[in-house]
BATITI-84020 format. One line per field, with one value per atom (N, C-alpha, C): atom name; x, y, z; residue in three letters. Coordinates in steps of 0.001 Angstrom, whole numbers, plus 500000, padded with zeros to 6 digits. Layout:
# residues N
name <- c(CA / ...)
px <- c(X / ...)
py <- c(Y / ...)
pz <- c(Z / ...)
resn <- c(ALA / ...)
# end
This chain:
# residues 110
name <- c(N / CA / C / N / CA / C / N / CA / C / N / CA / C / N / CA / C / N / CA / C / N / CA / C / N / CA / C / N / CA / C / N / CA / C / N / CA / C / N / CA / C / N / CA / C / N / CA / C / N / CA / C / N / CA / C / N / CA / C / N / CA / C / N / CA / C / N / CA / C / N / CA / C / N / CA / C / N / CA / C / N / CA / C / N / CA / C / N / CA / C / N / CA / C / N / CA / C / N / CA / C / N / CA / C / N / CA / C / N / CA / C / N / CA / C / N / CA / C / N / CA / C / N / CA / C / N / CA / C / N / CA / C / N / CA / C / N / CA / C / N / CA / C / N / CA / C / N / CA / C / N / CA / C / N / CA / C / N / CA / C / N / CA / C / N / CA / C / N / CA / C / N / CA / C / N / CA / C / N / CA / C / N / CA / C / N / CA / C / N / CA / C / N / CA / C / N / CA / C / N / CA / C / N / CA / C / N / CA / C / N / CA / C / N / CA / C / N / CA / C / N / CA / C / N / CA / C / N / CA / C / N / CA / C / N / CA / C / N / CA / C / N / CA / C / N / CA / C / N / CA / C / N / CA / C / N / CA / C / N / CA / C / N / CA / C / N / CA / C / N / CA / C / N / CA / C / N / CA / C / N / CA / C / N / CA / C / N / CA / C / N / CA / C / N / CA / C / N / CA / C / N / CA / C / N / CA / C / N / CA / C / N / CA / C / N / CA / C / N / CA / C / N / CA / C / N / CA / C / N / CA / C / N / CA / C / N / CA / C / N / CA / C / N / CA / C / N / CA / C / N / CA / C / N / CA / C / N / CA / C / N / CA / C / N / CA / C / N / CA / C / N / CA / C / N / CA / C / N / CA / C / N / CA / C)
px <- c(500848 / 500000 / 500884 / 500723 / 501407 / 500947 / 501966 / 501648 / 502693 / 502102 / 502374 / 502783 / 503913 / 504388 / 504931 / 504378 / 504927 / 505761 / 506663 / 507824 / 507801 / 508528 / 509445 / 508248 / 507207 / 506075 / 507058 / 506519 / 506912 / 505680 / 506831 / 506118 / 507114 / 506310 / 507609 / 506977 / 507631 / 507059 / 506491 / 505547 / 505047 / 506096 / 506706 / 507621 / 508345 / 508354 / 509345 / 508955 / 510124 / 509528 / 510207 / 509578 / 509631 / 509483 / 510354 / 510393 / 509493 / 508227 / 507780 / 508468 / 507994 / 508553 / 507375 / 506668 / 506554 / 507127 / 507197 / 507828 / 506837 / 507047 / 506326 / 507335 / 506577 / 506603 / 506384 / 506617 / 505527 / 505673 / 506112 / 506372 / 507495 / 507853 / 507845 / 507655 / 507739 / 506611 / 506713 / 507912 / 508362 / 507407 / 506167 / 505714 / 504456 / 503788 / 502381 / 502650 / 501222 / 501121 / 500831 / 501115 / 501308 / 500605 / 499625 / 498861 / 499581 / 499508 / 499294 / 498167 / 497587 / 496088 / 496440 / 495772 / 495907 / 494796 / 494179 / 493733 / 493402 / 493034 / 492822 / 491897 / 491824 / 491090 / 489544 / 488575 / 487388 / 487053 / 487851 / 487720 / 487928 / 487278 / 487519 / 488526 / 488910 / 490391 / 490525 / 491764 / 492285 / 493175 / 493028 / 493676 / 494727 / 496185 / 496762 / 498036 / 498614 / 499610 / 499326 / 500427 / 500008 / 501017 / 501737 / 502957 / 502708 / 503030 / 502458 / 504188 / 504309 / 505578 / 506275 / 506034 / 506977 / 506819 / 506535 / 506917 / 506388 / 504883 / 504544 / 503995 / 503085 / 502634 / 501921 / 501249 / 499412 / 499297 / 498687 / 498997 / 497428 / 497365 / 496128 / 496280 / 495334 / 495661 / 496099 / 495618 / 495750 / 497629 / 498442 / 499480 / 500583 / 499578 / 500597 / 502181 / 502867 / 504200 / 504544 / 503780 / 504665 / 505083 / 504168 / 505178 / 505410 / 505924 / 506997 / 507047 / 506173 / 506098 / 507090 / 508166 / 508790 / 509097 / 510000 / 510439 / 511475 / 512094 / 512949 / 512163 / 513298 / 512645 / 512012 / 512151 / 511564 / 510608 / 511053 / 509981 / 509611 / 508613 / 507902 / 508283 / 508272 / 508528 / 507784 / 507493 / 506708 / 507319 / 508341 / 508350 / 507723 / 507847 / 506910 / 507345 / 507216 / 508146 / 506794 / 507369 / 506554 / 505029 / 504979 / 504332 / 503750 / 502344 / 500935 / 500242 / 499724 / 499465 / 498021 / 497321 / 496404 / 497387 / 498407 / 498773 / 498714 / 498291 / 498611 / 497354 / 497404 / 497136 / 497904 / 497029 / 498291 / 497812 / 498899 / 499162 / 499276 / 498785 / 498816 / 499134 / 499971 / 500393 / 499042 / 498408 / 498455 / 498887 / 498768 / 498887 / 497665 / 497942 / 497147 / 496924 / 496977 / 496515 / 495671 / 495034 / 494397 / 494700 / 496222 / 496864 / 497235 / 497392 / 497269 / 498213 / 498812 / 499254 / 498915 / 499238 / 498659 / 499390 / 499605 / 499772 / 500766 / 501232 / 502075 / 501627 / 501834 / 500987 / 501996 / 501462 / 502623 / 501697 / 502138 / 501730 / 502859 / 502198 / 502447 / 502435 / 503060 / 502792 / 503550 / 503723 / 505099 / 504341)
py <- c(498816 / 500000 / 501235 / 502129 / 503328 / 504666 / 505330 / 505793 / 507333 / 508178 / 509613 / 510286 / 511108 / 511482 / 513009 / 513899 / 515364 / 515828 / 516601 / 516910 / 518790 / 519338 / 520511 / 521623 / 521468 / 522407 / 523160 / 524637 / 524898 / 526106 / 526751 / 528439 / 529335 / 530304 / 531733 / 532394 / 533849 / 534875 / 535425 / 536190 / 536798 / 537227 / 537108 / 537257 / 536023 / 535290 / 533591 / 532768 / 532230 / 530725 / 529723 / 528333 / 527073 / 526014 / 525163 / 523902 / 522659 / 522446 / 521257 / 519855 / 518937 / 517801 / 516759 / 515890 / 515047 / 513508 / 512407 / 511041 / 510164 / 508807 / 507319 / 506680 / 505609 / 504765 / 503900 / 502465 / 501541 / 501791 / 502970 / 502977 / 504520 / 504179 / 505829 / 506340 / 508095 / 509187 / 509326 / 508924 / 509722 / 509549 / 508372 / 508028 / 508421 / 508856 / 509868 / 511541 / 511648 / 513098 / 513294 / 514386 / 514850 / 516318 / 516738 / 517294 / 517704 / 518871 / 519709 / 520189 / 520585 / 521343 / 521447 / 522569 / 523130 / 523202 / 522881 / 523469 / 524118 / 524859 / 526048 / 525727 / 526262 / 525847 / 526377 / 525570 / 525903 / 526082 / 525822 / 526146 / 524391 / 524708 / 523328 / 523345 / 522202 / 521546 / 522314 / 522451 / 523859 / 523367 / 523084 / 522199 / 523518 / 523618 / 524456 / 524173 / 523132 / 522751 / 521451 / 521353 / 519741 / 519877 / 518921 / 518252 / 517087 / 516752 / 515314 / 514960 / 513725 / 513033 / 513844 / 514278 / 515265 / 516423 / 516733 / 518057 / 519151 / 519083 / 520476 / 520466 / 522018 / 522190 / 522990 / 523562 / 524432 / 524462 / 525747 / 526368 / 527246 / 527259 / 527981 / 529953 / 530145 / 531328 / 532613 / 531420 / 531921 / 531802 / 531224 / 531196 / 531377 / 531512 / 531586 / 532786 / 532760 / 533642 / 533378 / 532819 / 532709 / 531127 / 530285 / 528772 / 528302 / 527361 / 526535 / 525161 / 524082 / 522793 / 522261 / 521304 / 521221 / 519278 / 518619 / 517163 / 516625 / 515116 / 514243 / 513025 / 512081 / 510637 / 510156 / 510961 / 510210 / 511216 / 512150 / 513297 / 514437 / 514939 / 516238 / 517436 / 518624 / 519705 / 520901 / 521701 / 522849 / 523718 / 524560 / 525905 / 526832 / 527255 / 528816 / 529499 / 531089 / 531966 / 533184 / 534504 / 535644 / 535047 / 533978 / 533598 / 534616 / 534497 / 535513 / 534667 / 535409 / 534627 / 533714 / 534279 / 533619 / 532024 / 532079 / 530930 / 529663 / 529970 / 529314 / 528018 / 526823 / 525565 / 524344 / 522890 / 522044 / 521163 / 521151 / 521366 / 519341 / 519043 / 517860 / 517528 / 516419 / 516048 / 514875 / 514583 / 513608 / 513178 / 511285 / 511361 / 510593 / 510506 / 510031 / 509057 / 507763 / 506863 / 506830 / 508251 / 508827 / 508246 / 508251 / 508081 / 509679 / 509710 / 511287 / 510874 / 512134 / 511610 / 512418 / 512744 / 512782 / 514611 / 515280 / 516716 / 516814 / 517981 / 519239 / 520629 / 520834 / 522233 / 523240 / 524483 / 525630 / 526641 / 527531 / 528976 / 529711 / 531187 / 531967 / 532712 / 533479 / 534344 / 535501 / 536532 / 537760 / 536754)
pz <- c(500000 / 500000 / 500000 / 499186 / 498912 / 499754 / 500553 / 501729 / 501286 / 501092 / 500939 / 502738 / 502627 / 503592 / 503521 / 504243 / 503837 / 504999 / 504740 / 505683 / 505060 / 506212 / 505740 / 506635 / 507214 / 507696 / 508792 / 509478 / 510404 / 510685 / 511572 / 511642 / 510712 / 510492 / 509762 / 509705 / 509449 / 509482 / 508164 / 508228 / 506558 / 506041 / 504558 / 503685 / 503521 / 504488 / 504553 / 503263 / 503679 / 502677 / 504058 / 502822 / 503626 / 501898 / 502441 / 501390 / 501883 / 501341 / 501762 / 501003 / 501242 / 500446 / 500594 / 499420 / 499672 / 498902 / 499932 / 499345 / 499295 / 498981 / 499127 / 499098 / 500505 / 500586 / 499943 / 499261 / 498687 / 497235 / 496750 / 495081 / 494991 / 493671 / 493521 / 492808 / 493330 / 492479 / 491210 / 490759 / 488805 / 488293 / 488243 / 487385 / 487734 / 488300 / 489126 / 489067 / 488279 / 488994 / 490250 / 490996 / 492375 / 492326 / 493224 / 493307 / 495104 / 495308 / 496788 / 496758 / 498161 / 499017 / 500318 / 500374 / 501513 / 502135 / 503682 / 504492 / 505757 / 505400 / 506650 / 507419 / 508879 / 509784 / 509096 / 509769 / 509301 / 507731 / 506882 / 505823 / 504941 / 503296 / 502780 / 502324 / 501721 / 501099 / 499958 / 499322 / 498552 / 497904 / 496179 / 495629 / 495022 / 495115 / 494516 / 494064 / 493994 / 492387 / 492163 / 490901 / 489966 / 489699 / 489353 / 488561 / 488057 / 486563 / 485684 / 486083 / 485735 / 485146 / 484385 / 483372 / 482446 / 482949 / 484364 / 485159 / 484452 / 483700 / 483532 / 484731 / 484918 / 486276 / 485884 / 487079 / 486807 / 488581 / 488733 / 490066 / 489931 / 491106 / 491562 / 491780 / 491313 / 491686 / 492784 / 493595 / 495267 / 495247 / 494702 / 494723 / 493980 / 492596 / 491356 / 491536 / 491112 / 491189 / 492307 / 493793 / 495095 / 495194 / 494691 / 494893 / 493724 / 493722 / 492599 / 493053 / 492078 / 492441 / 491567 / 492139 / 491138 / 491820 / 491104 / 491447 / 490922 / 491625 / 491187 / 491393 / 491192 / 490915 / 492224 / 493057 / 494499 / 495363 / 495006 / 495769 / 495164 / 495705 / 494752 / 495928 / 495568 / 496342 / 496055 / 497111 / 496680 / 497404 / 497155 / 497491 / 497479 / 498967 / 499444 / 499059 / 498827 / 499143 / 499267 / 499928 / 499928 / 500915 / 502139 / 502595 / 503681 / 503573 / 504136 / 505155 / 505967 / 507314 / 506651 / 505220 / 504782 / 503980 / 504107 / 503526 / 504797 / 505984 / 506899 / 507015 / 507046 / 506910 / 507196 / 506921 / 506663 / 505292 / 504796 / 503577 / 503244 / 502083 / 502123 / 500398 / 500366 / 498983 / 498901 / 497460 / 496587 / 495576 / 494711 / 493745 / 493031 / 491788 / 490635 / 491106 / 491619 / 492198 / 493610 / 493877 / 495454 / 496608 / 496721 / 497914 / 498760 / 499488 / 499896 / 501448 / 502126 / 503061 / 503930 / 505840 / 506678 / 506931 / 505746 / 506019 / 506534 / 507045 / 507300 / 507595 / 508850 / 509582 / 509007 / 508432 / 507916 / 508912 / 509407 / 510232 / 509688 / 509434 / 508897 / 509660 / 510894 / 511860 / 512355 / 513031 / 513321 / 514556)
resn <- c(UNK / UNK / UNK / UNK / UNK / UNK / UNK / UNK / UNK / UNK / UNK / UNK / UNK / UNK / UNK / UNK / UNK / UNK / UNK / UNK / UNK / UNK / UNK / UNK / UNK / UNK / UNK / UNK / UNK / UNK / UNK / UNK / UNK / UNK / UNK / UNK / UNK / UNK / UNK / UNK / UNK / UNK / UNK / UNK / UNK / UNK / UNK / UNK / UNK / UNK / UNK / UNK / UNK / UNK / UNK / UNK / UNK / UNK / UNK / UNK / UNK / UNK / UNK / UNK / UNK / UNK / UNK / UNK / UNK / UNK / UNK / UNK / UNK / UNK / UNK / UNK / UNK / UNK / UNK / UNK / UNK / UNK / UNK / UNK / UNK / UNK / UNK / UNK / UNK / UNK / UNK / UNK / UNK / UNK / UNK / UNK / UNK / UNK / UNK / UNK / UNK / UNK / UNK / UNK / UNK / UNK / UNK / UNK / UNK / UNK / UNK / UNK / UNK / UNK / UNK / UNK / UNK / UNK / UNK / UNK / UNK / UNK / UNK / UNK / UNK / UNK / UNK / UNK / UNK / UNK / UNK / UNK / UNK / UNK / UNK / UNK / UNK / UNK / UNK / UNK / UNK / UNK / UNK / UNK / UNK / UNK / UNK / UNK / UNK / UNK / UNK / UNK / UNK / UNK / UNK / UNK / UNK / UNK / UNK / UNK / UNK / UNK / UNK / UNK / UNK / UNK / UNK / UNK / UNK / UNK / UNK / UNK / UNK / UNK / UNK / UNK / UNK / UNK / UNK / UNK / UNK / UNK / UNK / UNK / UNK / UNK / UNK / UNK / UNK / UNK / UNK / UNK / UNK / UNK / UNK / UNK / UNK / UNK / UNK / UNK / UNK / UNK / UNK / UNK / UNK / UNK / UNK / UNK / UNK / UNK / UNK / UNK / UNK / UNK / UNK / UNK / UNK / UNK / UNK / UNK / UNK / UNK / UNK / UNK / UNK / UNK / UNK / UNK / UNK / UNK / UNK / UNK / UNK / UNK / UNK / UNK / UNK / UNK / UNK / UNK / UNK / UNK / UNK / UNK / UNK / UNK / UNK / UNK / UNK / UNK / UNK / UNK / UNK / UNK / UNK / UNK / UNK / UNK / UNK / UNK / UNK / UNK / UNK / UNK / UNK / UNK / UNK / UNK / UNK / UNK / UNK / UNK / UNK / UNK / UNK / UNK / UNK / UNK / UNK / UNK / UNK / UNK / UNK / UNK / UNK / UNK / UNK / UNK / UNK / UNK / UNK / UNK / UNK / UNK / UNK / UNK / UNK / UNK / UNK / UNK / UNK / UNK / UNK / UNK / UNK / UNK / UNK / UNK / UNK / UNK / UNK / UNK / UNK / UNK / UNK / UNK / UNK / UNK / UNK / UNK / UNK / UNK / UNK / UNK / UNK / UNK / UNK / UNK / UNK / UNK)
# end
């Protein structure tokens, strides 16, 4: 069973960045698209990048010009940067096969 795992969450301050990462267990990613979402408390799930296998990508507008989904043969990555206390959630990878994994809390805070 293929088990998605996200790393790299923290706190920072508005203007920060932060590198998330996600891996698998059980297979690996090269060959899946990989999808990130975010959510915020009280709020629904918030689908905002994609990466296919041949690494095009498509980004939401809530984020476009501030992150950058990018990958290698084993993990996908989404860089923050220019992060707003509205970016604050936990942030969760899937892939094309709807394996999804158990998030990453990001706060955005002074």
């Amino acid at each position: 069973q293929v088990q998605l795992i996200e790393s790299g969450g923290g706190l920072v301050q508005p203007g920060g960045s932060l590198r998330l990462s996600c891996a698998a267990s059980g297979t690996i990613l090269s060959s899946y698209t990989v999808r990130w979402y975010r959510q915020a408390p009280g709020q629904q799930r918030e689908w905002i990048a994609m990466i296919t296998p041949g690494r095009a990508t498509i980004y939401a507008d809530s984020v476009k010009g501030r992150f950058t989904i990018s990958r290698d043969n084993a993990t996908v990555y989404l860089h923050m940067n220019s992060l707003k206390p509205e970016d604050t959630a936990v942030y969760y990878c899937s892939d094309s096969h709807g394996s999804w994994g158990q998030g990453t809390q990001v706060t955005v805070s002074s």
